[in-house]
C-alpha positions in Angstrom: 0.0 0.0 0.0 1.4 3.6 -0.9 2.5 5.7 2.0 1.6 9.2 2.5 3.2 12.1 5.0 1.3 11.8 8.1 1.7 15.4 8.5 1.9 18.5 7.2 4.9 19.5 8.5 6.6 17.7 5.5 7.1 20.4 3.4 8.0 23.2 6.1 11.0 21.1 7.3 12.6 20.9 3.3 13.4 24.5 4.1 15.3 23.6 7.3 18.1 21.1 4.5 21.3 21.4 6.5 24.6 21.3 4.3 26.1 18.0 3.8 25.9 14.5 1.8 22.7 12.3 3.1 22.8 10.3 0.3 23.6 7.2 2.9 20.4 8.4 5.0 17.9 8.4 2.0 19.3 4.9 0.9 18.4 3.9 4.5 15.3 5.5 4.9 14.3 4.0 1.3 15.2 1.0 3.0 12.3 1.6 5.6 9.5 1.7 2.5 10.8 -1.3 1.6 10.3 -3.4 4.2 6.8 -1.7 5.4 5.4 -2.5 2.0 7.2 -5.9 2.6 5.7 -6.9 5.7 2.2 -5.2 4.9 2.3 -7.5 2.1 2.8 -10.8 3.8 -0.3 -10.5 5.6 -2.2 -11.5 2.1 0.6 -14.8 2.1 -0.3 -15.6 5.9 -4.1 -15.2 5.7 -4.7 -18.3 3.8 -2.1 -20.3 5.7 -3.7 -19.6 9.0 -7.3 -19.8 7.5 -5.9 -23.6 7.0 -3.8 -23.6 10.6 -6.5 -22.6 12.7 -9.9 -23.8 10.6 -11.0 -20.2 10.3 -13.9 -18.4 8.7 -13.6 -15.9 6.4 -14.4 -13.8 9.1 -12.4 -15.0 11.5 -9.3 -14.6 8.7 -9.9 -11.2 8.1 -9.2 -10.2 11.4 -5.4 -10.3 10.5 -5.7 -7.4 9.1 -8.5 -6.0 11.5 -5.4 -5.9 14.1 -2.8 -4.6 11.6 -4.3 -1.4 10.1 -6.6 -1.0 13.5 -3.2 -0.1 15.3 -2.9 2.9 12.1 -6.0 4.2 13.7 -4.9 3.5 17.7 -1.1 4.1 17.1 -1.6 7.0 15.1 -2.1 10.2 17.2 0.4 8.8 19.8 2.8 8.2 17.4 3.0 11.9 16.1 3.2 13.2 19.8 6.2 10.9 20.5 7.8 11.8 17.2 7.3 15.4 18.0 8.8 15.0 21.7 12.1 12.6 20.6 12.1 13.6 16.8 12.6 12.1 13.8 15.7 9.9 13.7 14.8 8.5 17.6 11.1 7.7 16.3 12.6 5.7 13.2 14.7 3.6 16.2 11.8 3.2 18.2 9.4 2.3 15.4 12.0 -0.3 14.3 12.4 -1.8 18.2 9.0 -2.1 17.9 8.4 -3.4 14.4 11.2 -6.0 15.2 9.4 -7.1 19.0 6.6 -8.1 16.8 8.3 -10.0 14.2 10.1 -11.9 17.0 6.4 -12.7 18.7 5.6 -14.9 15.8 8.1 -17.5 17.1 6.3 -18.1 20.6 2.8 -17.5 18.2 3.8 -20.6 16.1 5.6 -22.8 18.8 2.2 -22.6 20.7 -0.4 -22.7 17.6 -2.2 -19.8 19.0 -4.5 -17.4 16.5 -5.0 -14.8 19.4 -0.9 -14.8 19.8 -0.5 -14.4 16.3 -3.0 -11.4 16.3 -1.4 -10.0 19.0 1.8 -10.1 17.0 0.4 -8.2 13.8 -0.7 -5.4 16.1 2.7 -4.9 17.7 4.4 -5.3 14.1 2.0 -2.4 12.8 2.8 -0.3 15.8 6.1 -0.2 14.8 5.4 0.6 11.4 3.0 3.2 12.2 5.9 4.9 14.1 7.7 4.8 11.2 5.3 6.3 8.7 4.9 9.6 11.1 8.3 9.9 11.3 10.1 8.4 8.1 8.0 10.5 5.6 9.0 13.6 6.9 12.4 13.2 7.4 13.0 12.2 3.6 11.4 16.1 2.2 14.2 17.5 5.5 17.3 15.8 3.8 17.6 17.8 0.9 15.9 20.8 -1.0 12.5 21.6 -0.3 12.0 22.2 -4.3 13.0 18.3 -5.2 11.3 17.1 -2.0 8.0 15.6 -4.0 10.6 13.7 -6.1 12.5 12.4 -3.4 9.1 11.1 -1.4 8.1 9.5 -4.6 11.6 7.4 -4.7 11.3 6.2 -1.8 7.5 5.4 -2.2 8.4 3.5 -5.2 10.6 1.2 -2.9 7.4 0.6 -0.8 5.5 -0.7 -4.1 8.5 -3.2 -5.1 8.3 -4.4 -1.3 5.0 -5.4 -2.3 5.8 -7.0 -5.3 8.9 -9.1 -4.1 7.1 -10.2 -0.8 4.5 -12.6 -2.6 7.5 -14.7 -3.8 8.9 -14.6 -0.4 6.2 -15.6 1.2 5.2 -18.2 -1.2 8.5 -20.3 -0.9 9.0 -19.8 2.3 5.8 -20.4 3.9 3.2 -21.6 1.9 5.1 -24.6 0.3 5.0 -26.1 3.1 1.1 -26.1 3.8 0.0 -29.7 4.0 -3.1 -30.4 2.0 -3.6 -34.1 3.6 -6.9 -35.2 3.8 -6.3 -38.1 5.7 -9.1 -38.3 8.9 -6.3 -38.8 11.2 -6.3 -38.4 14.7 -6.9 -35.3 16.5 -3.4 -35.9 18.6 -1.8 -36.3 15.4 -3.6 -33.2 14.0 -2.7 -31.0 16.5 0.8 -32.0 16.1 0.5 -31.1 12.2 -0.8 -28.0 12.9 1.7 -27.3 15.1 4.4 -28.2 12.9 2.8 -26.3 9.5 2.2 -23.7 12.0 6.2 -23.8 13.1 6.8 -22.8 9.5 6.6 -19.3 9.7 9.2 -18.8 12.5 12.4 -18.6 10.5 10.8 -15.7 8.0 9.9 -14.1 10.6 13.3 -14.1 12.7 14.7 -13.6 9.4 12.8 -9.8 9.0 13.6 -9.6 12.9 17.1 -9.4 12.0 17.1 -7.2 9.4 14.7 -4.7 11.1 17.3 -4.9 13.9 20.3 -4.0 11.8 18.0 -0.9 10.3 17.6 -0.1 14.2 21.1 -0.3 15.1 22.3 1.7 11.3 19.8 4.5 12.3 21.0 4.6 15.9 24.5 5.1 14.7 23.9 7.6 11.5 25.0 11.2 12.3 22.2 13.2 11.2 20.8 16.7 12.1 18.3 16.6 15.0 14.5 17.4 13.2 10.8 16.8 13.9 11.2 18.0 17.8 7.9 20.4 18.3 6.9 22.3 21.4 3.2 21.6 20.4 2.3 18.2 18.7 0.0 19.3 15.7 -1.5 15.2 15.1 -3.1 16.0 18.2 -5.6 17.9 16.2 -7.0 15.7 14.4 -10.0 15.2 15.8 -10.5 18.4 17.4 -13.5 20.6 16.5 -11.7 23.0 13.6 -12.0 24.5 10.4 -10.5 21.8 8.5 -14.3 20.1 9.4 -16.0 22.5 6.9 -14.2 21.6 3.8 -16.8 19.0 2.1 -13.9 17.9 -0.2 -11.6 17.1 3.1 -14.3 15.3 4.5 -15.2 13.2 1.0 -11.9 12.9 0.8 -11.6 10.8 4.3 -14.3 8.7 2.6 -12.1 8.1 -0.1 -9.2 7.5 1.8 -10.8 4.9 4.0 -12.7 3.1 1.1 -9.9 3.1 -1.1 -7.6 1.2 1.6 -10.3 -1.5 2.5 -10.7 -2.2 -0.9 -7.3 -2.9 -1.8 -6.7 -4.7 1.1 -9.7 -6.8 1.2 -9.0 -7.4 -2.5 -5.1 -8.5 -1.5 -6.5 -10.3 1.3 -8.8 -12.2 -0.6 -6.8 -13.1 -3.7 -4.8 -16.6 -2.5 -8.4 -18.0 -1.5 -10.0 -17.0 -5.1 -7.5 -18.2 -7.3 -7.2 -21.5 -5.6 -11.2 -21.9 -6.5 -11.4 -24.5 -8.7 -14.2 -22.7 -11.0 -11.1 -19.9 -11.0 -7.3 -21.3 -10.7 -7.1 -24.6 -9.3 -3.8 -23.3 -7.2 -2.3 -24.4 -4.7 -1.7 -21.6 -1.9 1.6 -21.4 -3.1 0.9 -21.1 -6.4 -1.9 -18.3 -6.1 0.5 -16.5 -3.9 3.0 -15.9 -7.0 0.4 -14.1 -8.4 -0.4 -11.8 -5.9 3.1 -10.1 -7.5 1.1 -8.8 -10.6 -1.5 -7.5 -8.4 1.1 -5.1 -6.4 3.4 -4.8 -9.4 0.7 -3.2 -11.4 0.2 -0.7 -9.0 4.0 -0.1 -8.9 3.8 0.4 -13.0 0.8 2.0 -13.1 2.0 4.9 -10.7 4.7 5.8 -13.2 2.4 6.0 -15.9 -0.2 7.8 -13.9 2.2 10.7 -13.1 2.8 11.4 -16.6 -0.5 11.3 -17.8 -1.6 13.6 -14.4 1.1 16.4 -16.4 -1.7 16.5 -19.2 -4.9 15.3 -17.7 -6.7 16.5 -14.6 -5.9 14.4 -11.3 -9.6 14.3 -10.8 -10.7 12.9 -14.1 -7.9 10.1 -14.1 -9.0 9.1 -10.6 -12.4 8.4 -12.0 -11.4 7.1 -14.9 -8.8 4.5 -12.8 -12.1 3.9 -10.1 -14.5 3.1 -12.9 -12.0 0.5 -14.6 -11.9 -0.9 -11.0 -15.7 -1.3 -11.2 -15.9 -2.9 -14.4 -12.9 -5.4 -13.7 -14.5 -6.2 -9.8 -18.1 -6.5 -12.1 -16.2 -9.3 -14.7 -14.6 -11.0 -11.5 -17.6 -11.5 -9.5 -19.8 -12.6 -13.0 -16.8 -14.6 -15.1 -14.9 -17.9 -14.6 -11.6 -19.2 -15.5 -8.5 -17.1 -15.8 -11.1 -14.2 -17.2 -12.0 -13.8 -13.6 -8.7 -14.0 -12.4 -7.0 -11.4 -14.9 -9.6 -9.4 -14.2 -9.2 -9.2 -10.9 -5.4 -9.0 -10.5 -5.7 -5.9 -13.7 -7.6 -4.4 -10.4 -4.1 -3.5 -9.0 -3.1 -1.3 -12.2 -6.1 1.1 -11.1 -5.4 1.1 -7.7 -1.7 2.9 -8.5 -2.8 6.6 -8.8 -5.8 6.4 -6.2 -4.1 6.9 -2.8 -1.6 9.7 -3.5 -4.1 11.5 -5.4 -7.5 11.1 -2.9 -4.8 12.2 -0.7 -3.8 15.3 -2.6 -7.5 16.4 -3.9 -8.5 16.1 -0.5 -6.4 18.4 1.1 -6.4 21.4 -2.1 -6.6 24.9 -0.4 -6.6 23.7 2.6 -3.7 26.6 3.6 -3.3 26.7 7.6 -6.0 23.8 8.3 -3.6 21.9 6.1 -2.2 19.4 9.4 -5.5 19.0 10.6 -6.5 17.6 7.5 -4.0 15.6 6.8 -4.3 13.7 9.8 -8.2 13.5 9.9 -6.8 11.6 6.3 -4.3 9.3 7.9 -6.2 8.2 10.4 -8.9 7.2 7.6 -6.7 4.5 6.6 -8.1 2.1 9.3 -10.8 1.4 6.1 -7.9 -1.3 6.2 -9.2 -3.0 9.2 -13.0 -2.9 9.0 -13.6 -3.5 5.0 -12.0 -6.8 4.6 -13.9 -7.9 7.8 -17.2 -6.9 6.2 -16.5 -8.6 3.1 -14.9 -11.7 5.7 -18.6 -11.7 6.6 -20.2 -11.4 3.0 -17.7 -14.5 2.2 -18.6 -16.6 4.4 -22.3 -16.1 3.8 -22.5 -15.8 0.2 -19.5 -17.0 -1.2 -15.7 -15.8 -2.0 -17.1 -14.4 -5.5 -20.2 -12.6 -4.2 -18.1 -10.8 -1.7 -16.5 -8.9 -4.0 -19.3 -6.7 -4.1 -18.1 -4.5 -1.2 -15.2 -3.5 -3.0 -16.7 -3.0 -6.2 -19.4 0.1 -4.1 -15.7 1.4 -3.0 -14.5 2.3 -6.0 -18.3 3.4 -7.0 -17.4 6.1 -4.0 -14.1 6.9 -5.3 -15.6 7.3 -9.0 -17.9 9.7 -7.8 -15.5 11.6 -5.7 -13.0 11.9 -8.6 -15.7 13.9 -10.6 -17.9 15.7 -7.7 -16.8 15.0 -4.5 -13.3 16.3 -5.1 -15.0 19.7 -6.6 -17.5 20.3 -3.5 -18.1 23.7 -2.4 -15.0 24.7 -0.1 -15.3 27.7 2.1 -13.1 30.8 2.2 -10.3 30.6 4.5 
């Protein structure tokens, strides 16, 4: 999923570039969008494999990700007040101590074949990362020019897309080879003991991503680098107070969008291992489908390159309901068709989800001016449409079938259609 600056404060702090070579820090903190995209990712390889583990329902499955982006909404606010009491570079440790306590609770999850354990884990794990989006985004527009800061927060989102796209291959080889699709009516002592075992398989990824988030802790502990994001007054904290930012119908659409637009592509992601492996679809294995979720993610990765040139002729509106009504039409021919027609058509869904975030996120917070923070958190905190769409569409699964489901994400992009050509264009007040 794209990241976004989780404040406003982004631009101001270009201005405050110090003299010197950070070319080391930006290949670090590039680092950082890779491995959040990497890790958000993997949450589409494990739902499936603990779907199996754990005999869940849909519902039940979808909770994975109920805990991960619920902790964007929880972790959020807090995470901007710490950032703006220890500052940037200490918030990027912290969030990485954190992301790397959460990896490290998927060994004890596994060894005790415990779904509440491993829930608790994806929680702590997007803790960390939350951390690290308030304070990671910002820093990358301060090292450097303020006039090439857009270009350098695009680079480094870019990383966060191919972190997407590598992780399905990961993920797939390293966890869901090794899923056991026995259908033997053994014995529940020898059952548990299976489980327990298939269940043991996700230990060494995990410790593996542990390690690496720990040498990222230790680089950024180490790098010299000029002391920014400290703040007498935390500015997230006013996000939800009663302000101006409140009257401007586009902002408030524009949350809408934000928070439909995440569910959708993660319920969609979520979703994708389970559909393909439907006989009337794929016939996959898990490990298989999970290979595919790369063209899924890696459209989005291509399509944001080719959505920023046409943007330089077209209006940012119109492409964003262009993009949201392709969505509809390929979601329509997924639900409706069989075969690999169904399953293109879904996975082409990822091509129109490249442009969406960045630019709901933009539209959404045009003249703005001094409510600009305000907004921009109010926008941030919308992403927890990650936690509660998938569940809905957990529970539309399990009562009318994996295919049927798909409905909920089809009304999202609907939304997002309609705010690309109105919404985005409501009445804003003078400021």
């Amino acid at each position: 999923m794209a990241s976004a600056p989780l404040n406003a404060e982004s631009a101001e702090m270009g201005s405050v570039h110090q003299s010197g070579n950070f070319k080391f820090a930006l290949m670090a903190l590039t680092s950082l969008f890779f491995m959040w995209g990497f890790l958000t990712c993997l949450n589409d390889i494990l739902i499936p494999y603990l779907k199996s583990m754990f005999e869940l329902s849909y519902t039940q499955a979808m909770l994975v990700q109920f805990c991960f982006f619920g902790a964007y909404f929880i972790v959020s606010v807090p995470a901007g007040a710490l950032v703006g009491k220890i500052g940037y570079q200490k918030g990027i440790v912290t969030g990485l101590a954190i992301a790397c306590v959460g990896c490290l609770m998927f060994y004890p999850s596994a060894s005790y074949a415990s779904y509440w354990m491993f829930l608790s884990a994806f929680f702590v794990l997007a803790a960390g990362i939350t951390i690290l989006q308030v304070a990671a985004n910002p820093y990358v527009s301060a090292l450097g020019p303020a006039e090439t800061a857009s270009s350098r927060l695009t680079m480094t989102q870019a990383f966060n897309a191919l972190g997407t796209t590598v992780a399905p291959f990961f993920g797939s080889y390293l966890i869901l080879s090794n899923m056991s699709h026995s259908d033997d009516s053994a014995a529940v002592e020898s059952a548990t003991i299976e489980a327990v075992h298939q269940a043991s398989t996700v230990q060494v990824p995990y410790l593996m991503l542990a390690g690496a988030l720990c040498v990222l802790a230790i680089i950024f502990f180490v790098l010299k680098l000029p002391v920014l994001g400290i703040s007498e007054q935390n500015t997230q904290q006013s996000s939800f107070d009663t302000g101006s930012a409140w009257k401007f119908p586009h902002l408030v659409l524009g949350a809408v969008g934000i928070f439909v637009y995440v569910g959708a592509e993660v319920g969609i992601g979520s979703f994708l291992i389970n559909f393909l492996t439907q006989p009337d679809i794929g016939g996959f294995t898990e490990a298989q489908a999970a290979k595919y979720i790369a063209y899924y993610f890696g459209g989005a990765m291509v399509g944001r390159f080719i959505g920023a040139l046409v943007m330089q002729k077209i209006a940012a509106g119109k492409v964003l309901a262009f993009n949201a009504t392709c969505a509809v039409l390929l979601v329509a021919v997924a639900m409706l068709a069989e075969g690999t027609t169904a399953m293109w058509a879904l996975l082409l869904v990822g091509l129109c989800n490249s442009i969406m975030f960045p630019t709901i996120f933009s539209l959404a917070l045009t003249d703005l001016k001094q409510h600009t923070s305000q907004g921009s958190g109010v926008l941030c905190l919308a992403i927890v449409g990650g936690a509660i769409v998938p569940l809905l569409q957990g529970m539309l699964a399990d009562s009318f079938g994996i295919q049927m489901a798909f409905i909920l994400p089809l009304v999202c992009y609907a939304f997002i259609a309609h705010y690309g050509l109105i919404g985005s264009k409501a009445k804003r007040p003078q400021v």
